[in-house]
C-alpha positions in Angstrom: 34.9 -15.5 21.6 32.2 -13.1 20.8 31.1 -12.4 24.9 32.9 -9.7 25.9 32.2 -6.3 24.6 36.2 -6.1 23.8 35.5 -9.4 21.7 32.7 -8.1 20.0 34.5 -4.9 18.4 37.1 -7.1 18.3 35.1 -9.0 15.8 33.1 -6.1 14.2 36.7 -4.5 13.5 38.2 -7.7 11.8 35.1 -8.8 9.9 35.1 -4.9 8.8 38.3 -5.3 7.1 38.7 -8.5 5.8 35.1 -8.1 3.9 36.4 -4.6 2.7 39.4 -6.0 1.7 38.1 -9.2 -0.2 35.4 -7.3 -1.9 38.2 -4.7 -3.4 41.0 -7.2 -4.2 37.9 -9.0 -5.9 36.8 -6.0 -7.6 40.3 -5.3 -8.7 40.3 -8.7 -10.6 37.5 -8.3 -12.2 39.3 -5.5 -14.0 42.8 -8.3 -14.4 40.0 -11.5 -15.6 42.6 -14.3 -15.8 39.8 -16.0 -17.8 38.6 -13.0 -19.9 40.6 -9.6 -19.8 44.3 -11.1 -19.6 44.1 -13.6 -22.5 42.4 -10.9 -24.6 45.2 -9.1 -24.0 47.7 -11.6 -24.5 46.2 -12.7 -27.6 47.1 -8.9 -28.9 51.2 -9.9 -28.2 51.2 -13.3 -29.3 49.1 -15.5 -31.6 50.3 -19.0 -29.7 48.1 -20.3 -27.3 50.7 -21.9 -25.4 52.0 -19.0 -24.2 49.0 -17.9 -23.7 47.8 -20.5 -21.3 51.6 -20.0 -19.4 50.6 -16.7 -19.1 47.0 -17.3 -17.5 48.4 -20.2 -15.2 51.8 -18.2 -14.0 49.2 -15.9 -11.8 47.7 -19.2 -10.2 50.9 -20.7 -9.5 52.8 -17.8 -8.4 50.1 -17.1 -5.4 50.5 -21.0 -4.6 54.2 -22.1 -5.0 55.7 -19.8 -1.9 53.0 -20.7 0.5 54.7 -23.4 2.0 57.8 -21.5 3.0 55.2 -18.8 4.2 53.6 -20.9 6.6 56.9 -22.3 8.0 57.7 -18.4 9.0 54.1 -17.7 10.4 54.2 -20.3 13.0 57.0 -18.3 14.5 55.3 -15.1 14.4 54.1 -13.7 17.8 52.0 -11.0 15.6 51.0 -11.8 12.1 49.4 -8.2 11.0 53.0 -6.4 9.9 53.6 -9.5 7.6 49.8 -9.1 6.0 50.2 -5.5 6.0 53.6 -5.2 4.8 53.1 -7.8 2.1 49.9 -6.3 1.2 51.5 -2.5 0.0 54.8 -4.4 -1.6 52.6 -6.3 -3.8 49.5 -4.3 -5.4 51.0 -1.0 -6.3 52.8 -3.9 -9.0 49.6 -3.6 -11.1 49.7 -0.2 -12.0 53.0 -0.3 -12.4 51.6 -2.9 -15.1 49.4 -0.4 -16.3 51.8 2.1 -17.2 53.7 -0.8 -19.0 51.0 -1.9 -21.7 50.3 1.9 -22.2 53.5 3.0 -23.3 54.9 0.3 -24.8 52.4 -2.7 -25.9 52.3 -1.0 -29.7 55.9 -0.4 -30.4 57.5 -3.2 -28.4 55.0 -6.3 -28.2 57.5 -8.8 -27.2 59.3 -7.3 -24.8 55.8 -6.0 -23.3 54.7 -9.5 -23.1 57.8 -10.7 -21.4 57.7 -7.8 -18.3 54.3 -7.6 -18.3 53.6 -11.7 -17.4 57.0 -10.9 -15.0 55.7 -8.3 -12.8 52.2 -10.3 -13.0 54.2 -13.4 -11.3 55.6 -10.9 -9.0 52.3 -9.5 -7.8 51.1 -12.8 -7.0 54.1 -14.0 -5.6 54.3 -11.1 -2.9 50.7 -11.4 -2.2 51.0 -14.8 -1.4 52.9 -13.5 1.4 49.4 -12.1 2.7 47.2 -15.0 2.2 48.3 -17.6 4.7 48.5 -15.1 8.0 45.5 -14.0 6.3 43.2 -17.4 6.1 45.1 -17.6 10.1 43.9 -14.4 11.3 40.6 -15.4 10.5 40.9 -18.5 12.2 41.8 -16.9 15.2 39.5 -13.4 15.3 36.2 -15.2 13.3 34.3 -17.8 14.8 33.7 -20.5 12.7 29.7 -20.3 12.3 30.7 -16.8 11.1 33.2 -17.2 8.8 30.8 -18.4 6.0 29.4 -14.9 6.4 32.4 -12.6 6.4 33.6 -14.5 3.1 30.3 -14.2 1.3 29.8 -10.5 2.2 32.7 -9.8 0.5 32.0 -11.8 -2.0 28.9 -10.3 -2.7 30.3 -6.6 -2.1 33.2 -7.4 -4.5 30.7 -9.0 -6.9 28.2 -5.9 -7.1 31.6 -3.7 -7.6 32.3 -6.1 -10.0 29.2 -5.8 -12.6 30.0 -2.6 -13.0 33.9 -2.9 -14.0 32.2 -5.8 -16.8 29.8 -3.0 -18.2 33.0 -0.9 -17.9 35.2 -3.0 -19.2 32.6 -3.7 -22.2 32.5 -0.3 -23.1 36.5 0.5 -22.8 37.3 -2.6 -25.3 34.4 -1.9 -27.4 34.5 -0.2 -30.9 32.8 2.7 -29.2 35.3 3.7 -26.5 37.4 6.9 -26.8 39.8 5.0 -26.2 42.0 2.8 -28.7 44.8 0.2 -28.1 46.6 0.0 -26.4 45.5 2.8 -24.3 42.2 0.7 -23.3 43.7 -2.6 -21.7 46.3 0.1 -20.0 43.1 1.9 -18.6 41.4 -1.5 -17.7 44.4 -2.8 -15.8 44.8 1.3 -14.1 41.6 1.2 -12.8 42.4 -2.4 -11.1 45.8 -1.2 -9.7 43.6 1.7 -8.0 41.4 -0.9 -6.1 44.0 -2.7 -5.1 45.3 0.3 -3.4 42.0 0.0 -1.6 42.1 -2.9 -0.9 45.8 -2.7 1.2 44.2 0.3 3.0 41.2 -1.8 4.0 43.8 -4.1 5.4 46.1 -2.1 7.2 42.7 -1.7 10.1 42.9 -5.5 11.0 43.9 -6.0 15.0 47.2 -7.2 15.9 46.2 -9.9 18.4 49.0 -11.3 20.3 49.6 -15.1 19.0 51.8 -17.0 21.8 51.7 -20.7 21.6 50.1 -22.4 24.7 51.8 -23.4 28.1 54.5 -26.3 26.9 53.6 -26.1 23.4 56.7 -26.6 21.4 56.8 -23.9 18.1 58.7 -25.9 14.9 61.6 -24.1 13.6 61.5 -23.8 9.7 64.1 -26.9 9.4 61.8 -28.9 11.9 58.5 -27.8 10.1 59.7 -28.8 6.5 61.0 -32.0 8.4 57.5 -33.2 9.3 55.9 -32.6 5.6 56.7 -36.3 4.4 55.1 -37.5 7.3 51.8 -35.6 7.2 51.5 -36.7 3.6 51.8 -40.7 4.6 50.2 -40.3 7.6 47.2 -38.1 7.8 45.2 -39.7 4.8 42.1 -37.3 4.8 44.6 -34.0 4.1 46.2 -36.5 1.5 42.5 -37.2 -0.2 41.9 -33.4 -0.3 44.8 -32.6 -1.5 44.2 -34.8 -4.3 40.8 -33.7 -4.8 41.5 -29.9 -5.3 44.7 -30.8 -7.8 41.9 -32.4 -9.8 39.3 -29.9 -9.3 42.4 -27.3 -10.1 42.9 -29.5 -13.8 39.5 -28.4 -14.9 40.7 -24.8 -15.4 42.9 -26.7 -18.2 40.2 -25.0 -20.7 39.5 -21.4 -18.4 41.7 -19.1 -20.8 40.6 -20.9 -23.8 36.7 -20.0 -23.5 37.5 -16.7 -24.7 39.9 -17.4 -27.5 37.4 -20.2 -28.3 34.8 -17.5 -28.5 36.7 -14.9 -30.7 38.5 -16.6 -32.9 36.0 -19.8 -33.7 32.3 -18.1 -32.6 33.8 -14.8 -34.2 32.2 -12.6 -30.9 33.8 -9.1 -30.8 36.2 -7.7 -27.5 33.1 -5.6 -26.5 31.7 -9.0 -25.7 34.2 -9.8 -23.4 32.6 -7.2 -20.8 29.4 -8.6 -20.9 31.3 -12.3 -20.4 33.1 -10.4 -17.4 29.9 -9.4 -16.2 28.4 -12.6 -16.3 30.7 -14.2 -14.6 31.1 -11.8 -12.1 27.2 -12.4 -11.3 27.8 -16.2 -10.9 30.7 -14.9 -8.3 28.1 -12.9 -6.5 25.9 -16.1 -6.1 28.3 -18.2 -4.8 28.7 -15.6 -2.3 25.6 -15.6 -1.4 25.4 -19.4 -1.4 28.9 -19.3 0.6 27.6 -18.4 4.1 24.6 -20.7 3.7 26.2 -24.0 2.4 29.0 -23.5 5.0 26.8 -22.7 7.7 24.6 -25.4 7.5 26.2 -28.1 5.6 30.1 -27.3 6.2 32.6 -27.5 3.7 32.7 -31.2 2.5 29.4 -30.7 0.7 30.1 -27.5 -0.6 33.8 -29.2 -2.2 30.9 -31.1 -3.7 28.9 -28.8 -4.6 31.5 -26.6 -6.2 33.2 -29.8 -8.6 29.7 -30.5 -9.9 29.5 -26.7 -10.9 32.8 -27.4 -12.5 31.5 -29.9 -14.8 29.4 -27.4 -16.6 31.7 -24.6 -17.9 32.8 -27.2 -20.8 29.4 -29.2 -20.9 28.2 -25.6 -22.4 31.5 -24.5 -24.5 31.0 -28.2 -26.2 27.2 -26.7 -26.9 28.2 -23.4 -28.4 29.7 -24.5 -31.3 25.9 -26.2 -32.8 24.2 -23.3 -30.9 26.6 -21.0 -33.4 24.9 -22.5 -36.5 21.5 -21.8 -35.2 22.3 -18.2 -34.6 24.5 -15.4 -33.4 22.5 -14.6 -30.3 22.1 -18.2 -29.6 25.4 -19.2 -29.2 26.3 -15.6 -26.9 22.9 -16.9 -25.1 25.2 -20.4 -24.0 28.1 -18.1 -23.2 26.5 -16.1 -20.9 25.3 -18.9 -19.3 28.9 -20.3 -19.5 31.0 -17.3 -17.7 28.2 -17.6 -15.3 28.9 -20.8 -14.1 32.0 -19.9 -14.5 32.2 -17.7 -11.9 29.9 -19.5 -9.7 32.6 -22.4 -10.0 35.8 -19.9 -9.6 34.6 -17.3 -7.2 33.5 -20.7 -4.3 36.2 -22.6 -5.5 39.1 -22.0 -3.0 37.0 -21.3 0.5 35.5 -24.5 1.2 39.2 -26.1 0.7 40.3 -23.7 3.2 37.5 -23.8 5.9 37.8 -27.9 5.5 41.4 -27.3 7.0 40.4 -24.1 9.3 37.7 -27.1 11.2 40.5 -29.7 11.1 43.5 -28.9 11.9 45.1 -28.4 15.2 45.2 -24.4 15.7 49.2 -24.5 16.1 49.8 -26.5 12.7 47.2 -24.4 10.3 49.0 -22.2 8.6 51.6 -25.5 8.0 48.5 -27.4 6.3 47.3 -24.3 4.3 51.1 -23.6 3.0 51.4 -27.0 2.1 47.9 -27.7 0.2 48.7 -24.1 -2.2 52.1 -25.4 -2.5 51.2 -28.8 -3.7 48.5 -27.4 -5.5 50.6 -25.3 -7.4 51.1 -27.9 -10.0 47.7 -26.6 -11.5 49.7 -23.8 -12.6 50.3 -26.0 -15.5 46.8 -26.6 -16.4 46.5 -23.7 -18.7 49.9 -24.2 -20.2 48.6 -27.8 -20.8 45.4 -26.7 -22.2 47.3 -24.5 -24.9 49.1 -27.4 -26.1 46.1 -29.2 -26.9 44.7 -26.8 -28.3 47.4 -26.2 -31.1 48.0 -30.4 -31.4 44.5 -31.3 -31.2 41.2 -28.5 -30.8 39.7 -26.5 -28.5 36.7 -28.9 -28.1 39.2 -31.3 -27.1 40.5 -29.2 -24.1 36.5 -28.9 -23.3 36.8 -32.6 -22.9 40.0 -33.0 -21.0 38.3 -30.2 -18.3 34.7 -32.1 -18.4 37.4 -35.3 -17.4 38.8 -33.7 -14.5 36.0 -32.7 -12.8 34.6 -35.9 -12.6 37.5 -37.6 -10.9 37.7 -34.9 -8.9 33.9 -35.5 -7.9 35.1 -39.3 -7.9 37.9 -38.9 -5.4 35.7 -36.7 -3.0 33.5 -39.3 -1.8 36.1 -40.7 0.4 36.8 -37.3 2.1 35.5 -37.2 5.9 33.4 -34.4 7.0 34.7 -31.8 9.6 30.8 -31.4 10.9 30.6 -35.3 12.6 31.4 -36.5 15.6 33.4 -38.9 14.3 35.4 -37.1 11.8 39.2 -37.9 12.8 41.7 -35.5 13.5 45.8 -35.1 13.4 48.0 -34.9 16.3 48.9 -31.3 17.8 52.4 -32.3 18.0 55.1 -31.7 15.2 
């Protein structure tokens, strides 16, 4: 692909933007932190964890549940770039429309803040998931695959170093310290997102617009005919059916995500300025997995890295479970295992979703992708619940209980992986091209 000088700035010009716009949408959420910023500030609204946990899983499931639908109407597309584009500048100018929200009325109207505010957040997501599929397929089709590890992990690792600086920023906003006071600093925190995310779409808008005509006979689905053949790829095709299973279990462990930080402020008694220094861990483990992206996928492909990334996963809760007797040996102690918690936290989250995605980028037939990465988010989407189920177990049973219940997910999920195939062997078996 990469031969011609036309395909080379091709190339240069894609990887260019993608990177750019990775490393500013992941910026951006470092600034939103579904795990740390957003159930602080939902814990300010509402003292029920349940809603809570809805709130942290409604931004997860609203990215995943339209993908399906999505795909069916990128298959038809002869150029993809207007829908990632267009998608891209409806969606993010939501969050600081969000911004403006929890500035002028969090204080004097908490419950009607809460409502819009987790609204529009579904709404972002749910627009943006618009951009993701033709996304993940524009890379397929302008990034070779012994290159793809890298694009992802540069901005990874841009987006990461960005993001250090938004948790000392963050830490210094929320603290006691700030010139700023509620509910003017979460407004602030969220502004300062909504600006990246601007970015971001710019970054976007320089992609190519390569021409994407099926091949001499080829026979494009129509939606009907493409939501016609889902039943049978689920019976037939067994390894898409064992991976879909394996990152539903994987997505279960983040039954306990938005309940480290409650765990940490209302049980360990840590302040909000410590939530920046939480985001800033965790935003370090996200620049490691970056740079261990390119390098596991490069080498090892992406059934070891599914591996590697649900053993990750089983120590986010191993260490919340060890904070509570590192607490009664000493304040710095138990923010010592926290630290070392958000980071492997973020190693776990920020790696979590590629090597699913490049597994399917290696197997599938070109024409059906987008059709097997719609449907995966879509099913998937049931993890939307995990938090929502975490929240309830907190308030029936305990927050070390939910630890468990994540530790328990993560090794099924380990379990279930060692049937998957690899995409790297000769033998590894493949689905039909036809619909």
């Amino acid at each position: 692909m990469t031969d011609s000088p036309m395909d080379r700035a091709d190339y240069r010009r894609n990887a260019i933007a993608m990177a750019l716009d990775s490393s500013l949408f992941f910026m951006a959420m470092s600034f939103v932190g579904t795990t740390t910023v957003l159930p602080a500030f939902l814990a300010t609204l509402t003292e029920s964890e349940l809603v809570i946990g809805v709130g942290s899983g409604i931004t997860r499931g609203a990215w995943l549940l339209p993908q399906l639908l999505v795909a069916g109407l990128v298959t038809r597309l002869t150029h993809r770039k207007p829908l990632i584009v267009g998608a891209a500048w409806a969606s993010r100018p939501i969050l600081p429309l969000i911004a403006f929200i929890v500035w002028r009325y969090s204080a004097v109207a908490p419950n009607t803040t809460l409502i819009v505010v987790l609204s529009l957040f579904f709404l972002l997501f749910v627009v943006d998931a618009v951009v993701s599929v033709p996304w993940f397929d524009h890379m397929a089709r302008t990034i070779p695959p012994e290159r793809r590890g890298i694009v992802i992990g540069t901005g990874q690792v841009m987006g990461g170093l960005g993001g250090i600086g938004a948790g000392a920023l963050v830490a210094y906003v929320l603290s006691e310290q700030s010139r700023w006071g509620y509910p003017e600093n979460y407004a602030l925190v969220f502004g300062i997102g909504g600006a990246l995310l601007m970015l971001s779409a710019v970054a976007i808008s320089f992609l190519s617009n390569p021409e994407c005509k099926p091949k001499e006979g080829e026979h494009t689905p129509t939606l009907r005919e493409t939501l016609a053949s889902l039943p049978g790829i689920l019976t037939e095709d067994r390894p898409f059916r064992r991976l879909v299973a394996v990152q539903l279990l994987a997505g279960f462990v983040g039954v306990s995500s938005a309940f480290y930080i409650l765990y940490a402020q209302r049980v360990l008694a840590f302040g909000e300025a410590e939530i920046g220094l939480f985001v800033s861990a965790q935003v370090v483990g996200s620049v490691s997995a970056g740079l261990l992206l390119g390098y596991i996928q490069n080498r090892w492909g992406p059934l070891i890295h599914v591996r590697i990334q649900i053993i990750i996963g089983l120590l986010p809760p191993i260490l919340a479970l060890l904070s509570g007797p590192a607490s009664l040996v000493s304040y710095e102690a138990a923010r010592a295992v926290y630290l070392a918690l958000y980071f492997v936290l973020g190693v776990y989250i920020g790696g979590f979703s590629w090597p699913f995605f490049n597994w399917i980028l290696e197997y599938a037939p070109e024409p059906r992708r987008p059709l097997y990465i719609g449907l995966m988010n879509t099913l998937t989407a049931t993890t939307m619940l995990a938090p929502a189920l975490g929240g309830w177990i907190v308030s029936a049973v305990s927050y070390p209980a939910v630890f468990a219940l994540a530790l328990t997910f993560a090794a099924l999920a380990l379990g279930t992986s060692v049937g998957l195939p690899s995409t790297r062997t000769s033998v590894a078996p493949r689905v039909k091209e036809s619909v």
